[in-house]
N, C-alpha and C positions, 0 to 999 in steps of 0.2 A: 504494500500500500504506500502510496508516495504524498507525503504532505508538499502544501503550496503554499505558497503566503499569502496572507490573505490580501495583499493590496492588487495582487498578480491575478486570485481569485476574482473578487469583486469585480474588472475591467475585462478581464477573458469575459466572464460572465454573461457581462452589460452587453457585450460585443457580438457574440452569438445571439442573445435574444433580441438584440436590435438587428441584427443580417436575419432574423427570420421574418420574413413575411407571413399573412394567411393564406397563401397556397404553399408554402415552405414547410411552415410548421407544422409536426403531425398533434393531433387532436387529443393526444394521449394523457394530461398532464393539467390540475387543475390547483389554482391557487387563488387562495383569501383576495378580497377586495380589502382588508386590514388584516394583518397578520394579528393585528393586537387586538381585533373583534371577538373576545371567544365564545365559541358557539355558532360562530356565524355559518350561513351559507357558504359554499365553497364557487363560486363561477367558474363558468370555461376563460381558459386563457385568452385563446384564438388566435397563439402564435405569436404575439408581440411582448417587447419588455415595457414593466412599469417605468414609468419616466424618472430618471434618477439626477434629472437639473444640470447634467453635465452629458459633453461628447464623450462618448467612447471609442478607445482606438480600433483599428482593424484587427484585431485578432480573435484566435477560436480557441478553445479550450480542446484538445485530445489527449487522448492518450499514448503514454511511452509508447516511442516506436520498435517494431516487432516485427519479426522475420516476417515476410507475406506471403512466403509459401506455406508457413506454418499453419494450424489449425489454429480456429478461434478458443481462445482459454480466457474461464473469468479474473477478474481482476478488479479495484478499486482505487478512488484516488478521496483522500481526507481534505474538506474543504472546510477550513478554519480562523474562525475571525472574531470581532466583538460579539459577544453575544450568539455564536454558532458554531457549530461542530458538525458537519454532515460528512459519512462517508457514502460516496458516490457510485455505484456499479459502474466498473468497466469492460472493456474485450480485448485482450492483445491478439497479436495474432491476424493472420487472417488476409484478405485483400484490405489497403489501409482505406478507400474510398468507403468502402463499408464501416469498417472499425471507427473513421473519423463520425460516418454519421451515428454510429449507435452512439459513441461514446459524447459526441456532441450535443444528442438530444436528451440524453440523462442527465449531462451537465445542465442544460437549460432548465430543467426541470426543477435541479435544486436553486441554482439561480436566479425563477421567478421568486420564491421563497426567500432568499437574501436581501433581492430588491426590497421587498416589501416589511423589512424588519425595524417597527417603531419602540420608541422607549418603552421601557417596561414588559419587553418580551424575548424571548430569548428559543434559540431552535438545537434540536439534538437529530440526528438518526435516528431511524427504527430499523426494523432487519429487512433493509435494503438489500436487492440481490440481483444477479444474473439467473432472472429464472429459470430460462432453456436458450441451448444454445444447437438448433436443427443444422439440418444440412442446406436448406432455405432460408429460415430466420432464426433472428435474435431477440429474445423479451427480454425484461427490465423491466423491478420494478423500485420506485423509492419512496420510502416512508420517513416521512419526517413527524418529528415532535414537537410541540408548540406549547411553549409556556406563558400564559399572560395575565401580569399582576392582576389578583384581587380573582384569578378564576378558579371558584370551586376544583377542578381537575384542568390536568394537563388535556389535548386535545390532538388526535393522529391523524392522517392527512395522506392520502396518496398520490402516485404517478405513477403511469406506466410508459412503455414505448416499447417499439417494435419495427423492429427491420428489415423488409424484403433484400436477402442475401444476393437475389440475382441482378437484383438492379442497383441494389447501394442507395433506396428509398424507404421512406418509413411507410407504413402499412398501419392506415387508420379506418375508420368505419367508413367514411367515401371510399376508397380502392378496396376497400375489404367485400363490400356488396355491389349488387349489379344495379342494386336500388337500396338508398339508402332508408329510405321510408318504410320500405318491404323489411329491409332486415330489422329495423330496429323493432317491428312489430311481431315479427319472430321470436329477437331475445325475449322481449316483454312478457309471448307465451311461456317461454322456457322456464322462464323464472317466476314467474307465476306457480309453475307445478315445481321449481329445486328449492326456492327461500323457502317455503314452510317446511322441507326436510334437514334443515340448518336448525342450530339450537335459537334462531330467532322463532322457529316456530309461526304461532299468525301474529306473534308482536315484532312488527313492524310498520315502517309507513310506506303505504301501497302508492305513494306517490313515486318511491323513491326508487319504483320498478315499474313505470310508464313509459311508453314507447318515446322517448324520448332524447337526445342524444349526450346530453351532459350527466344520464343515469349508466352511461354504457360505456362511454369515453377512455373508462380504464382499464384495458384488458388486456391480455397473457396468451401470446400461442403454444399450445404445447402440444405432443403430440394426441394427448386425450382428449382436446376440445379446445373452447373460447373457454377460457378463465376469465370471471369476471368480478373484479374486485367492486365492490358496491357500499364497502368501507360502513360506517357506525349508520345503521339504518333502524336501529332499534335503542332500546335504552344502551344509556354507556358501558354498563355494567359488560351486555353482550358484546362488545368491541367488533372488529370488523369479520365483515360478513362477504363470504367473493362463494361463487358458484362455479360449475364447470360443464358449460353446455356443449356435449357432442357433434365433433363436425357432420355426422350424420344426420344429425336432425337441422342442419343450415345448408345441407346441400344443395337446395334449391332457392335460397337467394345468393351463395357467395358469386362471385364474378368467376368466370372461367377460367379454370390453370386456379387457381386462386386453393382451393384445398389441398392443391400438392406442396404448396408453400407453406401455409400456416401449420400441418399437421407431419411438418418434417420433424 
């Protein structure tokens, strides 16, 4: 694991999230409209960084560079600074256009979470991870921890991302369906019948599994299905909550070719 300093951190950071646009950025990855709000809603990003009152330089955050004949291996880099601690999933290895963009968009991910860090709050990891690493793609996912004065409990918070290996592209719920509408009406059945065999049981809010796109946003390809983190959906006590819906039962909305990728 490689620490960075954090001044190096913060403007890599900036940098990346300001070079992504909303057809750049993959969908994966949601953060506070106040980090220090706790309890709040979580918004979709949409790709862009919070405004931090200054330019940021050209530069992107990757990871150590790595044989590229080599196979992809996980790895992590510690992002640390006032008030934060985050370790970050990464991928050595590999073709580097690939490796840059996986390990790019995990970093942005912790990086909206930086931007937005006000007095009185302070952020940790959770068990952030390279969740699978296919012959087609690469998941990630990072959990951060959110402390903010005066809040009954701490408060956990997810991202994900995910990388079409063949193209050196992220792979979000647009590229992921043939129709995005169709699919997200799909998971919404899915999980309709897997949330009540979670220990959330029927306590939950049935909002928070509506065909909708910022309920689905955070997901995991692996070879068993769409993993879907759906994160504190019920009381806190029950903590997060992610389901694992079979690429079998989405075989008729994903886009074509499209299951030989996600379930590598």
């Amino acid at each position: 694991m490689k620490k960075i300093a954090a001044a190096a951190v913060a403007a890599a950071l900036t940098a990346v999230l300001t070079a992504c646009g909303p057809g750049d950025a993959p969908n994966s990855g949601v953060a506070p409209s106040s980090v220090g709000a706790a309890g709040s809603s979580v918004p979709s990003v949409g790709g862009t960084a919070p405004s931090t009152g200054s330019t940021a330089p050209s530069t992107t955050l990757t990871s150590p560079q790595a044989d590229p004949n080599a196979a992809f291996t996980p790895s992590s880099i510690r992002l640390e600074g006032p008030n934060y601690t985050i370790d970050v999933p990464q991928v050595n290895g590999g073709n580097p256009g690939v490796r840059a963009e996986f390990n790019d968009g995990m970093g942005a991910l912790a990086g909206e979470w930086i931007a937005q860090l006000v007095p009185g709050t302070s952020i940790t990891g959770g068990e952030s991870a390279v969740v699978h690493i296919g012959t087609h793609v690469l998941s990630g996912e990072l959990v951060v921890i959110v402390y903010a004065q005066g809040a009954a409990h701490p408060n956990n918070f997810y991202g994900t991302h995910v990388t079409n290996v063949d193209t050196g592209q992220p792979i979000t719920l647009t590229t992921l369906f043939t129709d995005t509408r169709t699919g997200l009406e799909a998971l919404s059945a899915q999980a309709a019948l897997l949330v009540p065999k979670t220990r959330a049981g029927a306590d939950y809010r049935k909002e928070a599994i509506a065909p909708e796109e910022r309920n689905y946003e955070n997901w995991l390809a692996t070879p068993e299905g769409m993993r879907i983190v759906l994160g504190e959906i019920g009381p806190h006590a029950l903590g997060k909550i992610e389901i694992t819906v079979p690429w079998s039962e989405l075989d008729s909305v994903l886009k074509p070719g499209m299951r030989a990728v996600v379930g590598s």
